[in-house]
N, CA, C and O atoms as CSV, one atom per row, in Angstrom:
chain,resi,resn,atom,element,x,y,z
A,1,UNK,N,N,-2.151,-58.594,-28.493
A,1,UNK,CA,C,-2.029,-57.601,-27.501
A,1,UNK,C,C,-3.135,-56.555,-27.692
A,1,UNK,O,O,-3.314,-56.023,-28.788
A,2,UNK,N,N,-3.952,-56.237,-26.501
A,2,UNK,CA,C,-4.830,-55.130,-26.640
A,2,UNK,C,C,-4.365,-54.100,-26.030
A,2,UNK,O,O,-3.727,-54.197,-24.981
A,3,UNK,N,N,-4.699,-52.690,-26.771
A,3,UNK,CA,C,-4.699,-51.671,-25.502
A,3,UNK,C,C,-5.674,-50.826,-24.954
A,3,UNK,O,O,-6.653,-50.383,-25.556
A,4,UNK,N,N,-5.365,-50.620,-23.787
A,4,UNK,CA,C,-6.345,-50.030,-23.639
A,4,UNK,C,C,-6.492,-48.141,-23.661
A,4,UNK,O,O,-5.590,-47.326,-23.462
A,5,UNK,N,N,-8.067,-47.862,-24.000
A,5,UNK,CA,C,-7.584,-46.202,-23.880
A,5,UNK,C,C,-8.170,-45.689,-22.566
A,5,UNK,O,O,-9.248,-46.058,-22.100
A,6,UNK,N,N,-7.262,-44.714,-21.972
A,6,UNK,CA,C,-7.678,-44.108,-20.671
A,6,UNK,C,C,-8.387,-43.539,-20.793
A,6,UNK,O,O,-8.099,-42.648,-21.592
A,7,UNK,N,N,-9.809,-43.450,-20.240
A,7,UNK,CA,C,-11.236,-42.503,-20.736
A,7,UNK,C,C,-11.521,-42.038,-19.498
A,7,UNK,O,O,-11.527,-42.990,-18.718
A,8,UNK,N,N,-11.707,-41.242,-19.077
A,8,UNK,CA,C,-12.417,-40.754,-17.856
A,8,UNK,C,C,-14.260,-41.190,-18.014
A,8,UNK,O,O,-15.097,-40.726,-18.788
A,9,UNK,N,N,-14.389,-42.196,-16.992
A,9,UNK,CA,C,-15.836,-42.598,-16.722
A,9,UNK,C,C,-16.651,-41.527,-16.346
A,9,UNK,O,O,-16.149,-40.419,-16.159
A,10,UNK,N,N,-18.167,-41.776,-16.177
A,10,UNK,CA,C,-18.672,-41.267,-15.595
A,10,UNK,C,C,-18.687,-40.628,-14.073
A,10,UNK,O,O,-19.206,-39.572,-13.711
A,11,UNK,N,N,-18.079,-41.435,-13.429
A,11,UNK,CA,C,-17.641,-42.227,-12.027
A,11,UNK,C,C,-16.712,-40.752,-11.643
A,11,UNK,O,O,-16.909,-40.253,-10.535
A,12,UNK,N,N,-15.640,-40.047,-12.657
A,12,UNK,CA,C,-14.423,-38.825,-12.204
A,12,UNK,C,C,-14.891,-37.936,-12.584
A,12,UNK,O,O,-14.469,-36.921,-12.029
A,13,UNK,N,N,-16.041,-37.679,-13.742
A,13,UNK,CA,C,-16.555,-36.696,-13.923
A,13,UNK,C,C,-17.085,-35.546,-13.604
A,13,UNK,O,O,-16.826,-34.368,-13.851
A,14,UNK,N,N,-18.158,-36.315,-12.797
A,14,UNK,CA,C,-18.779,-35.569,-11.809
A,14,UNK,C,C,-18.061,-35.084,-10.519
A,14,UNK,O,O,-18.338,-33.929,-10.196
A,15,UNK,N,N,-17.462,-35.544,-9.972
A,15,UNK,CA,C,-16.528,-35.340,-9.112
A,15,UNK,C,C,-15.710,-33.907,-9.501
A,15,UNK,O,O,-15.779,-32.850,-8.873
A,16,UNK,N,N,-14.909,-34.182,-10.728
A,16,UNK,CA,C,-14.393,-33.414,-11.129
A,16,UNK,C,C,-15.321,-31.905,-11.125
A,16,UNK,O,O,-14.969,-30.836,-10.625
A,17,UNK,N,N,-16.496,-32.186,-11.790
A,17,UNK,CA,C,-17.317,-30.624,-12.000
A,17,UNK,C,C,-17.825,-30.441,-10.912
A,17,UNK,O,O,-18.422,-29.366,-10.978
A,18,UNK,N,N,-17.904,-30.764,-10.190
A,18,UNK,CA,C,-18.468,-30.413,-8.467
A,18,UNK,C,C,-17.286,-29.793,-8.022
A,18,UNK,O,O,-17.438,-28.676,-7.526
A,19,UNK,N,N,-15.880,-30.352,-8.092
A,19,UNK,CA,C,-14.524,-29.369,-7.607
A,19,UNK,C,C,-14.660,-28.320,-8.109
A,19,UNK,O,O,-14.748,-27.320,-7.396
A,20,UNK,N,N,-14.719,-28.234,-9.527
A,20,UNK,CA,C,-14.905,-26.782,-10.282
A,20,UNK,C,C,-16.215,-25.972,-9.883
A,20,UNK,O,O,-15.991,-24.892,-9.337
A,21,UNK,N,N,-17.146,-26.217,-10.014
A,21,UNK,CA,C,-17.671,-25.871,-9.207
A,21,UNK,C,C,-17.571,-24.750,-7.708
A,21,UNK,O,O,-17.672,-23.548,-7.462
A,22,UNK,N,N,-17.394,-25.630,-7.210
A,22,UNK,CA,C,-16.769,-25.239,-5.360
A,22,UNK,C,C,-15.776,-24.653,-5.524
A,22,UNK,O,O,-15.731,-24.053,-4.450
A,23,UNK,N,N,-14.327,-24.143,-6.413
A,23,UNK,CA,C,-13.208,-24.031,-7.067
A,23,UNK,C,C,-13.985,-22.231,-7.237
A,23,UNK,O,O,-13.418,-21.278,-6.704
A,24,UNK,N,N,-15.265,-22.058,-8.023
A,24,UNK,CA,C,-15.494,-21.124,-9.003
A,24,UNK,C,C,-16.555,-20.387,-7.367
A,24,UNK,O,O,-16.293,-19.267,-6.928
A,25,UNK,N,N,-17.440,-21.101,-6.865
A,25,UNK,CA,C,-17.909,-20.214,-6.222
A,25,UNK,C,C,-17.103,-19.778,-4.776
A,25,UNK,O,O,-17.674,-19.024,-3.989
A,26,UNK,N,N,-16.070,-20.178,-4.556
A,26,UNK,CA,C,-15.245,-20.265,-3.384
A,26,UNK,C,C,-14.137,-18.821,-3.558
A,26,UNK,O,O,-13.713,-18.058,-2.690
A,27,UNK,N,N,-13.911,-18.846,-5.014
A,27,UNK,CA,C,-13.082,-17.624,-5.572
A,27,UNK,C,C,-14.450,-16.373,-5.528
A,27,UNK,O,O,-14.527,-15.346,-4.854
A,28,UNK,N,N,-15.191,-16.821,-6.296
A,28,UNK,CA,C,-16.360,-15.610,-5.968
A,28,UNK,C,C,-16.562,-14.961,-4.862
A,28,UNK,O,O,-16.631,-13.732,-4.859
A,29,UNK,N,N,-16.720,-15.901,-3.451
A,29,UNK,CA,C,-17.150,-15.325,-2.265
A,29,UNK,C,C,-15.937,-14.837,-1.946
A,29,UNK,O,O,-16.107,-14.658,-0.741
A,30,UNK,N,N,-14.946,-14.529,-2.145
A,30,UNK,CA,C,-13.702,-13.833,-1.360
A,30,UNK,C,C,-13.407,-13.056,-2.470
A,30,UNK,O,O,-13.576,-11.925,-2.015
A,31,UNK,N,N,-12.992,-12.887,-3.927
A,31,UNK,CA,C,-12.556,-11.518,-4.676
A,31,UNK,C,C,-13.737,-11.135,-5.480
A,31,UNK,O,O,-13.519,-10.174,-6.218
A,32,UNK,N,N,-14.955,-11.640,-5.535
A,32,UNK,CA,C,-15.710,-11.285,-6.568
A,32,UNK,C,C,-16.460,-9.968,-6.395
A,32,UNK,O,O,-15.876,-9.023,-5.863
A,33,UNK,N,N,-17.753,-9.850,-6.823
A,33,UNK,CA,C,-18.023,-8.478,-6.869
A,33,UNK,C,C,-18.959,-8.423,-5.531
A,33,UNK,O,O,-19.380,-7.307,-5.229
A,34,UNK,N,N,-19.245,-9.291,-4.881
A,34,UNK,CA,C,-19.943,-9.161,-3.606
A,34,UNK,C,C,-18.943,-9.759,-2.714
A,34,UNK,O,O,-19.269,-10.188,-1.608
A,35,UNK,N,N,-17.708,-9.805,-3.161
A,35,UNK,CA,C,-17.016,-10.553,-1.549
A,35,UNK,C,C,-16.701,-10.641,-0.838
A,35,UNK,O,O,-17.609,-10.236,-0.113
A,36,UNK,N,N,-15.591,-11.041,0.034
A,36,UNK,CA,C,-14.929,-10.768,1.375
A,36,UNK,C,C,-14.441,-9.189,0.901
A,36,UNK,O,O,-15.024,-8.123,1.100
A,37,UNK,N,N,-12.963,-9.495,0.099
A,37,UNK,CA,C,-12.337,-8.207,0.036
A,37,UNK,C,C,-12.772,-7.346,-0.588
A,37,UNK,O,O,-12.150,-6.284,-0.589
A,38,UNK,N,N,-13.932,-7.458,-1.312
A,38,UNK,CA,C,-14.999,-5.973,-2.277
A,38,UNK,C,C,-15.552,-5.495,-0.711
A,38,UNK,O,O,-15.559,-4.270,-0.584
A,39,UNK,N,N,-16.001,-6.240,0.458
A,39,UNK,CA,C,-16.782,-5.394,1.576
A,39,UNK,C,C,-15.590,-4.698,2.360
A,39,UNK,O,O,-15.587,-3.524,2.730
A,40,UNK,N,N,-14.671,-5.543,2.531
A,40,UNK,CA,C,-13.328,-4.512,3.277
A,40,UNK,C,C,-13.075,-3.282,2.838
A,40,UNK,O,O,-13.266,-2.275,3.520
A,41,UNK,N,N,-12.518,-3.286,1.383
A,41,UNK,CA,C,-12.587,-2.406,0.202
A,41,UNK,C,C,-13.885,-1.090,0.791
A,41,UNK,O,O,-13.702,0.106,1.014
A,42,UNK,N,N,-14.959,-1.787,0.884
A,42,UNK,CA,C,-16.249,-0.706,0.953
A,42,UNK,C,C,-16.097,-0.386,2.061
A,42,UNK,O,O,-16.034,0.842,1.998
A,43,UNK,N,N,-15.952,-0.787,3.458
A,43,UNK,CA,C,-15.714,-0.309,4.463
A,43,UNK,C,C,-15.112,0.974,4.665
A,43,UNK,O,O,-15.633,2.022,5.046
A,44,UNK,N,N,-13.485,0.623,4.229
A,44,UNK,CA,C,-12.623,1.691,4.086
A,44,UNK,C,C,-12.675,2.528,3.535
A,44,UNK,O,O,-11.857,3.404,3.817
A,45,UNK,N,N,-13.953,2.870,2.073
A,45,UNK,CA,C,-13.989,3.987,1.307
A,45,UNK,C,C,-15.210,4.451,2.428
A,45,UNK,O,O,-14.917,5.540,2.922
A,46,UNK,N,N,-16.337,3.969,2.882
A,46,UNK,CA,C,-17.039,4.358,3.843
A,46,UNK,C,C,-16.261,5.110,5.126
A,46,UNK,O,O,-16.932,5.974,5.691
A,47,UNK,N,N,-15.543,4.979,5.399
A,47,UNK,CA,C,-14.904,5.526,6.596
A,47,UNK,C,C,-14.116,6.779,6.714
A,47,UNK,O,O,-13.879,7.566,7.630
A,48,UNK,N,N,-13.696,6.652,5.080
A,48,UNK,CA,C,-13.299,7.779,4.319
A,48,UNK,C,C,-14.015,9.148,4.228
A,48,UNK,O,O,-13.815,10.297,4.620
A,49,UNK,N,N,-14.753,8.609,3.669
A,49,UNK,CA,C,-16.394,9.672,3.470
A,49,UNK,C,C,-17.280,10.054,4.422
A,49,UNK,O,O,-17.875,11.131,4.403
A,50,UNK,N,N,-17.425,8.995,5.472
A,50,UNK,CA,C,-17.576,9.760,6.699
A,50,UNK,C,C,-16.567,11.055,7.261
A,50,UNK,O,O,-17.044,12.151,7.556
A,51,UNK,N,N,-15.786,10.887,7.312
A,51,UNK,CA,C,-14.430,11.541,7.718
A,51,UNK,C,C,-14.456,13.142,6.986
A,51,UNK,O,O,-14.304,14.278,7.437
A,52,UNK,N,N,-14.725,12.588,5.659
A,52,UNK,CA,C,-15.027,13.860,4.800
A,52,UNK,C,C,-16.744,14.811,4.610
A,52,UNK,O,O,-17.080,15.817,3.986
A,53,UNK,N,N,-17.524,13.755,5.589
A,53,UNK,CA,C,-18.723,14.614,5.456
A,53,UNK,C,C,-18.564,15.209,6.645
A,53,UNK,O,O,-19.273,16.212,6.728
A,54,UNK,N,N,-17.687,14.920,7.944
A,54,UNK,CA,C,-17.702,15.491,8.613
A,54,UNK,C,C,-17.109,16.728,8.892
A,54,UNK,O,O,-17.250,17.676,9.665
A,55,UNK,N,N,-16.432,16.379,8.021
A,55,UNK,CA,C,-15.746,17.768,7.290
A,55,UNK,C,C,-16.714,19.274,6.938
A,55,UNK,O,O,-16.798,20.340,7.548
A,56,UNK,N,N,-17.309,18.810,5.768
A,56,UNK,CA,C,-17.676,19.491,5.187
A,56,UNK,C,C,-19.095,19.868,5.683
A,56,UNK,O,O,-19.606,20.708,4.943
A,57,UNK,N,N,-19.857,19.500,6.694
A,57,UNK,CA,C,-21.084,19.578,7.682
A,57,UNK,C,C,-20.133,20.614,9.080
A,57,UNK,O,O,-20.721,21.127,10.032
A,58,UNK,N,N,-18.605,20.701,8.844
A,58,UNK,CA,C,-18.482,21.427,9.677
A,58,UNK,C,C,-18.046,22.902,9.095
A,58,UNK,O,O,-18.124,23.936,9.758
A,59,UNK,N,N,-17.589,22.823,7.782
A,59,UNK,CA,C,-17.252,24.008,7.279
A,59,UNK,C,C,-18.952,24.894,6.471
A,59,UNK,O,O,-18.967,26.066,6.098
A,60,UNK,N,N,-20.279,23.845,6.388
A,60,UNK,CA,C,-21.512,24.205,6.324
A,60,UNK,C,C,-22.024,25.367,7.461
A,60,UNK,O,O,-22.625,26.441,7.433
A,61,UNK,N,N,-21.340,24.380,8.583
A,61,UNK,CA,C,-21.793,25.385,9.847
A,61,UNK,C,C,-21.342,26.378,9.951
A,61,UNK,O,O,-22.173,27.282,10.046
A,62,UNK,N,N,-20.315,26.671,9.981
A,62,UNK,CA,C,-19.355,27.503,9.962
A,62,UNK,C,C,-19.978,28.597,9.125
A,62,UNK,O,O,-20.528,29.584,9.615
A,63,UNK,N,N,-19.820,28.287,7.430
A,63,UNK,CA,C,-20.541,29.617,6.782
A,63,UNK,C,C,-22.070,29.817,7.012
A,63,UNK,O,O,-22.541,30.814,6.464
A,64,UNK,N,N,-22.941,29.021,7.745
A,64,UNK,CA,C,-24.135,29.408,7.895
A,64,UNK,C,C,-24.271,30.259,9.140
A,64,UNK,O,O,-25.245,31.011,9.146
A,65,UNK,N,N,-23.548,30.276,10.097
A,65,UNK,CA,C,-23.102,30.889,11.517
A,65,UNK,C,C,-22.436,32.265,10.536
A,65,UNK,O,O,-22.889,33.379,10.800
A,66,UNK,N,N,-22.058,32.222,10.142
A,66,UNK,CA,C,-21.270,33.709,9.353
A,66,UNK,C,C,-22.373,34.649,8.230
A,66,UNK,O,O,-22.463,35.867,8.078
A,67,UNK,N,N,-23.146,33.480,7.539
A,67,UNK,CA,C,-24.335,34.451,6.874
A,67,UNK,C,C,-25.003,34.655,7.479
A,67,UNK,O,O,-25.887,35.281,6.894
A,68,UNK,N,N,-25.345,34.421,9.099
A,68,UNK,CA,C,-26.503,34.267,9.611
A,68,UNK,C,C,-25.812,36.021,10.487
A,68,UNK,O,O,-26.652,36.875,10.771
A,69,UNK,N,N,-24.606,36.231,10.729
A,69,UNK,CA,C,-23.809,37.325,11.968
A,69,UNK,C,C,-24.148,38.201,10.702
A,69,UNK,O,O,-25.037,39.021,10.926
A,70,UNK,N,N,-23.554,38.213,9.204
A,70,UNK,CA,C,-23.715,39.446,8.078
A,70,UNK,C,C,-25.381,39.484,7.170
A,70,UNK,O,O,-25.765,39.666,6.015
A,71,UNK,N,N,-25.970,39.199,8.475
A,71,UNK,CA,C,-27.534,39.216,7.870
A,71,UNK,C,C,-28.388,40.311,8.229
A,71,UNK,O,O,-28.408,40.839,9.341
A,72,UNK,N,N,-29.263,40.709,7.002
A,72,UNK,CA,C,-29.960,42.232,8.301
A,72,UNK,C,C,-30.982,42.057,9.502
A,72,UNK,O,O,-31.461,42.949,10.202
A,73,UNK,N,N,-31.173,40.837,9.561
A,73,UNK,CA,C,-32.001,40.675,10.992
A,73,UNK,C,C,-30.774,40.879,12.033
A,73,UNK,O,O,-30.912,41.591,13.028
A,74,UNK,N,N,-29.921,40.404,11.821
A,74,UNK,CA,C,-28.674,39.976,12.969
A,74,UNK,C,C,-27.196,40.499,12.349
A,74,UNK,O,O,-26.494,39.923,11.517
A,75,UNK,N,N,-26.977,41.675,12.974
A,75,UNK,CA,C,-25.715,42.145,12.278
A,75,UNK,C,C,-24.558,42.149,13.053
A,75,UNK,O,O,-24.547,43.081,13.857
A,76,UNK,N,N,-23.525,41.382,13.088
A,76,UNK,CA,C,-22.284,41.443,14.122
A,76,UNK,C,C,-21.230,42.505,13.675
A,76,UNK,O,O,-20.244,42.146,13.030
A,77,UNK,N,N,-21.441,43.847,14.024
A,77,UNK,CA,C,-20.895,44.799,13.773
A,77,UNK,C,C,-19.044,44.413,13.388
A,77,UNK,O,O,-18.528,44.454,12.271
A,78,UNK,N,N,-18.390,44.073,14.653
A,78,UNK,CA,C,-17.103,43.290,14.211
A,78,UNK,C,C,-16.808,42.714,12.951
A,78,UNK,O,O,-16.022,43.113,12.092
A,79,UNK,N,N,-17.799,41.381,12.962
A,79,UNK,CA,C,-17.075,40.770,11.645
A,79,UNK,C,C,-17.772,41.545,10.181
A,79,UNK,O,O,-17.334,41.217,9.078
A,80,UNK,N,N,-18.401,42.135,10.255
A,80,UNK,CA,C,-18.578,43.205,9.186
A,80,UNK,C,C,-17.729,44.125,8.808
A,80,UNK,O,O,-17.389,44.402,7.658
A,81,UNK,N,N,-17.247,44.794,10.224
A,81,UNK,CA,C,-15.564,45.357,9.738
A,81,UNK,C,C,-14.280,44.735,9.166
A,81,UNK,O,O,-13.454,45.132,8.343
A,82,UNK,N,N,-14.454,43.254,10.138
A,82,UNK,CA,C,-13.233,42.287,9.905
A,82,UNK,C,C,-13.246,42.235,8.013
A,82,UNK,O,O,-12.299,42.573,7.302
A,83,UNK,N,N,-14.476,41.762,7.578
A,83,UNK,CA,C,-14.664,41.654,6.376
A,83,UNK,C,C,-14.860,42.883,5.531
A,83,UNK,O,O,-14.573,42.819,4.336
A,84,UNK,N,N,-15.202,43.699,5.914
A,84,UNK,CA,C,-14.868,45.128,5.033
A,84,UNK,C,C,-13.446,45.460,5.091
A,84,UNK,O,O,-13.111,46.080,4.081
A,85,UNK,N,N,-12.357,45.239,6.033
A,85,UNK,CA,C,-10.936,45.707,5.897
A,85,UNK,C,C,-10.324,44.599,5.293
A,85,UNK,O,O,-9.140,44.918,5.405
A,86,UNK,N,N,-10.338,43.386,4.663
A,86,UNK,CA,C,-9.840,41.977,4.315
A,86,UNK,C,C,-10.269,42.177,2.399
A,86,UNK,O,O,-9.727,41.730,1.389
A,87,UNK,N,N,-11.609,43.155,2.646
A,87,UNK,CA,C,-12.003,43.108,0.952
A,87,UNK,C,C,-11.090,45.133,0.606
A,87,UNK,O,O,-10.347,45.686,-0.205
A,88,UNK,N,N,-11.505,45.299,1.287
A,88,UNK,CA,C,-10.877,46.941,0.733
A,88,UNK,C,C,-9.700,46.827,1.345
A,88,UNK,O,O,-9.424,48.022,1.460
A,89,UNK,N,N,-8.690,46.174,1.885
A,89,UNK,CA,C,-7.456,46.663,2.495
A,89,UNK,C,C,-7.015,48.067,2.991
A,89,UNK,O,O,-6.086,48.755,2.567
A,90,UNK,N,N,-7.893,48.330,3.985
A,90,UNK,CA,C,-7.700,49.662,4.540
A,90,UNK,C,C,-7.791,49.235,6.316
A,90,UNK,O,O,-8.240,48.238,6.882
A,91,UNK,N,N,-7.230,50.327,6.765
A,91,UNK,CA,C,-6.965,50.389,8.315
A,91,UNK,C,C,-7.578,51.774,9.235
A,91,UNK,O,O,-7.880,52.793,8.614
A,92,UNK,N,N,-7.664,51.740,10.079
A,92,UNK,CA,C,-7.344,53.129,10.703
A,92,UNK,C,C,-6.281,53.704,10.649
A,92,UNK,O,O,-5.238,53.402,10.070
A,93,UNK,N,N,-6.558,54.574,11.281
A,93,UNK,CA,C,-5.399,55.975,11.205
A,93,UNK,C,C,-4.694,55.231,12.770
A,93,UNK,O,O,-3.527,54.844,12.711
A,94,UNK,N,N,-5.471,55.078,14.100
A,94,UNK,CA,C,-4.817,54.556,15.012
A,94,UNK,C,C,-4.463,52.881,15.379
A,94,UNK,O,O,-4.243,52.440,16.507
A,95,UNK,N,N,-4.469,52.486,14.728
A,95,UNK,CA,C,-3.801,51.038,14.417
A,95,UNK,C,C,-2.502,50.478,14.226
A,95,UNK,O,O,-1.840,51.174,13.456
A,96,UNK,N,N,-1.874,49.431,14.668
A,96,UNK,CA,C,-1.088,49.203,14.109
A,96,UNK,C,C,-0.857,47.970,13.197
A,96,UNK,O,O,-1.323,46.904,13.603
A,97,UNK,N,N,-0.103,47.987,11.851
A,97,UNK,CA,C,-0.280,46.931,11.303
A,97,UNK,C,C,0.473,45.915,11.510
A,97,UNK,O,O,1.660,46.201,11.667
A,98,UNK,N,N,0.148,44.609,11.578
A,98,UNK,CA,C,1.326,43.604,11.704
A,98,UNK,C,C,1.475,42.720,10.961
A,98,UNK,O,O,0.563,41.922,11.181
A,99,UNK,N,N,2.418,42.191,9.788
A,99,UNK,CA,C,1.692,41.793,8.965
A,99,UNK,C,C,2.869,40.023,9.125
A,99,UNK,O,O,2.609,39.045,8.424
């Protein structure tokens, strides 16, 4: 009686490392560090940060429109008071306060 031993030929081998293969770069293109869900991922932090520069390009304007009213070329008498009664907490005599 002979037996025989089960060897994997040449013939399943290759086969086999070509699956692995296709197996390894197939997982890459969808979780890896360039993939499907890493660009979704980037999208959404992009959309984020837009959101927040627009933000903050509007609160830019905002104080540059305000240094530009408490400047000595251009003085907006008002908000110079607004901001002198907000830092000294004082009022007129004919005012009323409402708080």
């Amino acid at each position: 009686m002979s037996t025989r031993r089960l060897t994997p030929g040449p013939g399943l081998i290759l086969p086999i490392g070509l699956l692995g293969f296709a197996l390894y770069f197939t997982f890459a293109a969808v979780q890896g560090e360039y993939g499907v869900l890493r660009g979704v991922e980037l999208e959404a932090e992009r959309q984020v940060l837009e959101a927040e520069l627009a933000l903050l390009t509007e609160e830019v304007e905002r104080m540059t429109d305000r240094t530009k009213r408490l400047s000595d070329d251009f003085l907006d008498l008002d908000l110079l008071d607004e901001r002198a009664r907000a830092v000294l907490g004082v009022a007129r005599t004919d005012e009323i306060i409402v708080e």
